[in-house]
N, C-alpha and C positions, 0 to 999 in steps of 0.2 A: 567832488562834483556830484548834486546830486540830478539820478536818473530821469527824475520826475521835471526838471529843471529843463525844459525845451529851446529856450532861448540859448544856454549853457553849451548844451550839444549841439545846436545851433549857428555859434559863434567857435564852436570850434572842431568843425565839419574840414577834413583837409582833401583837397583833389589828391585824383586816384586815377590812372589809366589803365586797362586790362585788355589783354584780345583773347578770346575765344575763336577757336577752328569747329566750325559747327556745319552739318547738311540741313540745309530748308528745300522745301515746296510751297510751292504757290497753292494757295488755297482759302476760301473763306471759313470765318466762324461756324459757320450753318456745317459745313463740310468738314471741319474739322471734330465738331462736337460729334455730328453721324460717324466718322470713323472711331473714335473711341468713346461711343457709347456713354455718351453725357448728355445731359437735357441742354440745348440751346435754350440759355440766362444770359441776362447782357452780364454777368457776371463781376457784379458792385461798379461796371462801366456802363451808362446809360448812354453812350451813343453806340454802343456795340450792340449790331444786328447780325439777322442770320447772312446778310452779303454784305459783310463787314470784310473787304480785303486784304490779307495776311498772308503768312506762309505759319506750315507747322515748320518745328526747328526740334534738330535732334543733335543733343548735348551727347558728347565724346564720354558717356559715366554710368560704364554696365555698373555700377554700385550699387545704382540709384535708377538703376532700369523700372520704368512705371508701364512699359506694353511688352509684352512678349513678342509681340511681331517686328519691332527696331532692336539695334543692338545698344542705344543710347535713351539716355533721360526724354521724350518727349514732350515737347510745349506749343505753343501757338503765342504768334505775335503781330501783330497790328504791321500791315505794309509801312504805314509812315515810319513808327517806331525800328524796323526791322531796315529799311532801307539806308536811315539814320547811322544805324550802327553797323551794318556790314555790306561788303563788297565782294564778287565772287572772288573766287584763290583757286578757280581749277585749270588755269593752262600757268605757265611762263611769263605770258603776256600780262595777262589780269596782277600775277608778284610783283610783276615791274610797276605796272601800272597802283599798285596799294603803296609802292616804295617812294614812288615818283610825288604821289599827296603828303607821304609823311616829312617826304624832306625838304619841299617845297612851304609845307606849315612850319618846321622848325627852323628853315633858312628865315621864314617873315616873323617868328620869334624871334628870332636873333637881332634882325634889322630894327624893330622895334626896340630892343635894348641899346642898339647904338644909339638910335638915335633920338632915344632918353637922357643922354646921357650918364651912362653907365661911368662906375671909378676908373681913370685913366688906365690904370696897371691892369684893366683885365677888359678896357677899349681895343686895343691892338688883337690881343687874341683873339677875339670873337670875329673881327674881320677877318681876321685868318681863318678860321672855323669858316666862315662864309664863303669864301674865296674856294677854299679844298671843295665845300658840300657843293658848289657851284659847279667844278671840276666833276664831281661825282654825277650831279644831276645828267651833265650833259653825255655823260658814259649810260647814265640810262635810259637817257631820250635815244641814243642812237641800238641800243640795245631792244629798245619797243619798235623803233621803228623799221630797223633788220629783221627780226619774227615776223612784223605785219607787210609783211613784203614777202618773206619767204613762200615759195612756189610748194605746193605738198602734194601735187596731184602725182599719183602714180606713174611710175614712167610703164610706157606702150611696147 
């Protein structure tokens, strides 16, 4: 295959899933460029302004450490872009709550495959797959809903 070939690479691009554990702040371009000392450019993005709203994002990779003042890779990312792709992960609640969308999207994967008509021999199982994630779903609705009920006020 040659590299130069864009349709090539193109036509044979295969999906990928990945999660990254990252810290952000809310903050705009303008704001983010003033903290590490960059000219505010729309930056080859011509709708990026200086109140362009994002969060900076600091990647888990002293390796590749770019500020001395984080202990991680830092970046800036476009609100839409960054809201798209991540969800907070700092209590209980919010793991449940990440767990509760993944298995709810791969339970309507699934139902979609039924009812495509998938090959009989591997029809039954997938209902079963569905039937158990269904079991499970409900173990974690009651699980989110127990946390957000629990009392934490100090006792007197």
């Amino acid at each position: 295959m040659s590299m130069s070939n864009i349709e090539s690479i193109k036509s044979n691009l295969r999906p990928f899933v990945g999660t990254k554990k990252i810290k952000a702040f809310p903050m705009t371009w303008g704001q983010y460029c003033e903290l590490r000392g960059i000219p505010v450019t729309q930056d080859g993005n011509p709708t990026l302004t200086h109140q362009t709203l994002g969060y900076l994002v600091e990647y888990p990779d002293a390796e590749h450490r770019n500020d001395s003042r984080f202990d991680g890779y830092v970046s800036w990312s476009p609100a839409k872009v960054f809201v798209e792709s991540y969800q907070p992960a700092e209590t209980e609640q919010d793991l449940i709550k990440i767990e509760i969308r993944r298995v709810e999207a791969e339970m309507e994967r699934l139902q979609n495959r039924v009812n495509a008509e998938i090959p009989h021999s591997d029809h039954q199982l997938v209902k079963i797959q569905i039937s158990t994630m269904q079991t499970y779903l409900q173990v974690l609705y009651a699980r989110f809903f127990n946390l957000s009920t629990v009392d934490v006020t100090p006792n007197k």
